[in-house]
C-alpha positions as CSV (number, residue, x, y, z in Angstrom):
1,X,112.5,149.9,140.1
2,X,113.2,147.1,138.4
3,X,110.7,145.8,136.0
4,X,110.2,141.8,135.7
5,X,107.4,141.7,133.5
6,X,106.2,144.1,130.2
7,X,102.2,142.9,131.7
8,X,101.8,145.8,134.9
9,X,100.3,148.1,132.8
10,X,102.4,150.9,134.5
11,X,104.8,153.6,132.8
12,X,108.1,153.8,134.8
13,X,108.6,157.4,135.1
14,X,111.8,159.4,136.3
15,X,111.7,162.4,137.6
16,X,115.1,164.5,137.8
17,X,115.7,167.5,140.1
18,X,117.9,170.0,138.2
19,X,116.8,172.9,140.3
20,X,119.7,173.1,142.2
21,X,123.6,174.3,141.3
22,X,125.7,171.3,139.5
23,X,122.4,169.2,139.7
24,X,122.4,167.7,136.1
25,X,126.5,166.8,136.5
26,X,125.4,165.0,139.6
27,X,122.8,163.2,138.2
28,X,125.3,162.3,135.2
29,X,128.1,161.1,138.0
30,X,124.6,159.1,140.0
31,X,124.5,157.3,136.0
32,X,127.5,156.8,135.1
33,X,128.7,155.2,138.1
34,X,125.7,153.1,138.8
35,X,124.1,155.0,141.9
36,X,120.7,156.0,140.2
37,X,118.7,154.7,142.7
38,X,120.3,156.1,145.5
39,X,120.3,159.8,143.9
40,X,118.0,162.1,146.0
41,X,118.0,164.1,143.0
42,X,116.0,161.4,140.9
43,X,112.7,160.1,141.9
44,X,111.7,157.1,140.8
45,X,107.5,156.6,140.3
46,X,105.1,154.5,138.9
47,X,101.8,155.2,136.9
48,X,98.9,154.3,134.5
49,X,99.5,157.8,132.4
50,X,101.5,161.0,132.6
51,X,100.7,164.1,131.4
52,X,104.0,166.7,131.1
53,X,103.2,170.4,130.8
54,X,106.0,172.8,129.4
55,X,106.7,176.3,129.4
56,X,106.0,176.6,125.5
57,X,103.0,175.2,123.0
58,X,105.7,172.8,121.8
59,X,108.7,171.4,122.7
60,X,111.4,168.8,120.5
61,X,111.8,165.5,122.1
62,X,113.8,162.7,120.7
63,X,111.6,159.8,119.6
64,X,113.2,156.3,118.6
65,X,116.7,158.7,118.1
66,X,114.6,161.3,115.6
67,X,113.7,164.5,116.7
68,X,110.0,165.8,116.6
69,X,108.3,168.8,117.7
70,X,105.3,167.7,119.5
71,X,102.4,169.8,121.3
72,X,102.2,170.1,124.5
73,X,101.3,168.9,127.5
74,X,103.0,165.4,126.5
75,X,100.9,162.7,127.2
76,X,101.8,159.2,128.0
77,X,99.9,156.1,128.9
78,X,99.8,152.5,128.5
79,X,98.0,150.3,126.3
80,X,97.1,147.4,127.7
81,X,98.6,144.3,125.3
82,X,99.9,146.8,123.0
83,X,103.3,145.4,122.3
84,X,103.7,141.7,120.8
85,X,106.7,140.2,122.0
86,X,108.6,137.4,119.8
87,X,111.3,135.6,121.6
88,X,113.2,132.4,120.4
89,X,116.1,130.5,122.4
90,X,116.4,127.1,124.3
91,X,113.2,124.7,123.7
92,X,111.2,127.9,121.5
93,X,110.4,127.8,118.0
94,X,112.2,130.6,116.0
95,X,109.3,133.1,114.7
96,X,108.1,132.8,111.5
């Protein structure tokens, strides 16, 4: 999936199979050599929120390269016009 525009209002969400022997070092090789999309071990979807239940009450996940402990289930969703974008180049102001 290749996203064009920040405006769908949809969370790009990848979902990795790792329930299968030397899954996770062939979804590393799938990365690292470009094939991602072609994996059957990765499934690629599309959606409004996610909710992501694990087997604990909390789990660590790495946020902006810092490491939390968050509650679970994890949930994710889009707000609409939440991110303000300032871009300057060829015949745009710089931002103030």
């Amino acid at each position: 999936m290749d996203r064009d525009s920040l405006t769908s209002s949809t969370l790009d969400v990848r979902v990795i199979r790792a329930d299968r022997r030397g899954a996770r070092s062939r979804v590393v090789a799938a990365i690292l050599m470009g094939r991602m999309t072609k994996s059957k071990l990765i499934e690629a979807r599309e959606a409004g929120a996610v909710s992501i239940d694990v087997a604990g009450p909390r789990v660590d996940v790495a946020l902006d390269g810092e490491v939390e402990s968050l509650e679970a289930p994890l949930e994710f969703s889009i707000k609409r016009r939440g991110l303000k974008v300032l871009a300057s180049g060829p015949g745009r102001p710089e931002p103030a």
